[in-house]
VEXDREN-2710 file (C-alpha; in Angstrom, 1 decimal):
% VEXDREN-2710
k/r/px/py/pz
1/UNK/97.6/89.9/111.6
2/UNK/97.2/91.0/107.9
3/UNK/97.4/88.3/105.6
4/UNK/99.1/88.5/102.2
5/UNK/96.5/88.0/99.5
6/UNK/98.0/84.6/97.8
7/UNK/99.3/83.0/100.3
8/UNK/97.5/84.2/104.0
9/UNK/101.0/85.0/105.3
10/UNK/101.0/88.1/107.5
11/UNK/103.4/91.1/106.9
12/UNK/105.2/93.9/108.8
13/UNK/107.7/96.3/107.5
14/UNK/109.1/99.8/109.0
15/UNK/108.3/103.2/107.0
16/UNK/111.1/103.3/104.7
17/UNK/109.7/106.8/103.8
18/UNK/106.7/108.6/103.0
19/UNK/105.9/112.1/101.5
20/UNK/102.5/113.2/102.8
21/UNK/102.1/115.8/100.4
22/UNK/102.4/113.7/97.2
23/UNK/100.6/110.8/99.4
24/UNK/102.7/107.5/99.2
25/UNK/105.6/105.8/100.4
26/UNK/107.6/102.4/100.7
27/UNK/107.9/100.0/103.1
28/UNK/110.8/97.9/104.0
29/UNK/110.4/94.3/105.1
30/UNK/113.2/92.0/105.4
31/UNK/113.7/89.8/102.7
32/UNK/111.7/91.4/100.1
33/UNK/111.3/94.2/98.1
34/UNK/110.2/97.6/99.5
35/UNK/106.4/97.7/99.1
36/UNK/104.9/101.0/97.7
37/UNK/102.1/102.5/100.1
38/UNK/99.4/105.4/98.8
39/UNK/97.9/107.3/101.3
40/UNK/94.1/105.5/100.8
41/UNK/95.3/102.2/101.8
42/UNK/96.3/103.8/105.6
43/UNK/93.3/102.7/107.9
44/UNK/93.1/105.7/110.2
45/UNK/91.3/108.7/111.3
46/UNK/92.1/112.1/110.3
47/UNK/94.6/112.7/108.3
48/UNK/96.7/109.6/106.6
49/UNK/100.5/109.7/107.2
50/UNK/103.2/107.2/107.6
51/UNK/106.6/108.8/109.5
52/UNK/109.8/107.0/109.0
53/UNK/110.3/104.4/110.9
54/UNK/106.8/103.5/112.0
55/UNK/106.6/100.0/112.4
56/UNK/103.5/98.4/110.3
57/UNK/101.4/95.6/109.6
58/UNK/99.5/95.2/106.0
59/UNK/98.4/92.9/103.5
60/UNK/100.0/92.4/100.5
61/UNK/98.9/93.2/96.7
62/UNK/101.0/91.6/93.7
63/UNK/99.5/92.2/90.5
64/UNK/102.2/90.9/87.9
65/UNK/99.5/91.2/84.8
66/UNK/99.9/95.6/85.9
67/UNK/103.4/95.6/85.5
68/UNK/103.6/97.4/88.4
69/UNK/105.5/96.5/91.8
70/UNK/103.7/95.3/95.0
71/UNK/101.8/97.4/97.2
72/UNK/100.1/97.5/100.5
73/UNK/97.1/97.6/101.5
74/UNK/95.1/98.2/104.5
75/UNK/98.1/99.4/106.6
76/UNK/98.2/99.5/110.2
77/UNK/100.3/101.0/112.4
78/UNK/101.8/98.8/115.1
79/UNK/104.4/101.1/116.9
80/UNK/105.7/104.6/116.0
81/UNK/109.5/103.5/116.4
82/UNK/112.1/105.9/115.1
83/UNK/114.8/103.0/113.6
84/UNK/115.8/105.1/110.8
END
């Protein structure tokens, strides 16, 4: 399972949504703060695209020093459920 980067805890979300021609996205996880996903940090072939309601596994980058919110990295995806 992915492992956040400070504490090793593993994360899943669903595809919140995702604009493949501008290249990013947010996640949704449950008790958190949608995550913001760029296209580069997708680990597949081809193409990199995230659907709505994919179902995904990822690491976790906070970087409070960029002023910037959290991010995923090195996204996976689990199952292509449609729960939005």
């Amino acid at each position: 399972m992915a492992r956040n980067k400070s504490t090793g805890e593993g994360l899943t979300g669903w595809v919140k949504w995702f604009d493949a021609k501008k290249g990013y996205g947010f996640i949704s996880v449950e008790n958190h703060e949608d995550i913001f996903v760029h296209f580069s940090n997708i680990e597949m072939d081809g193409f990199k695209k995230l659907e709505i309601g994919d179902f995904v596994e990822f690491e976790l980058k906070n970087d409070s020093n960029s002023g910037k919110g959290p991010e995923a990295l090195k996204v996976k995806i689990l199952a292509k459920d449609r729960r939005y």
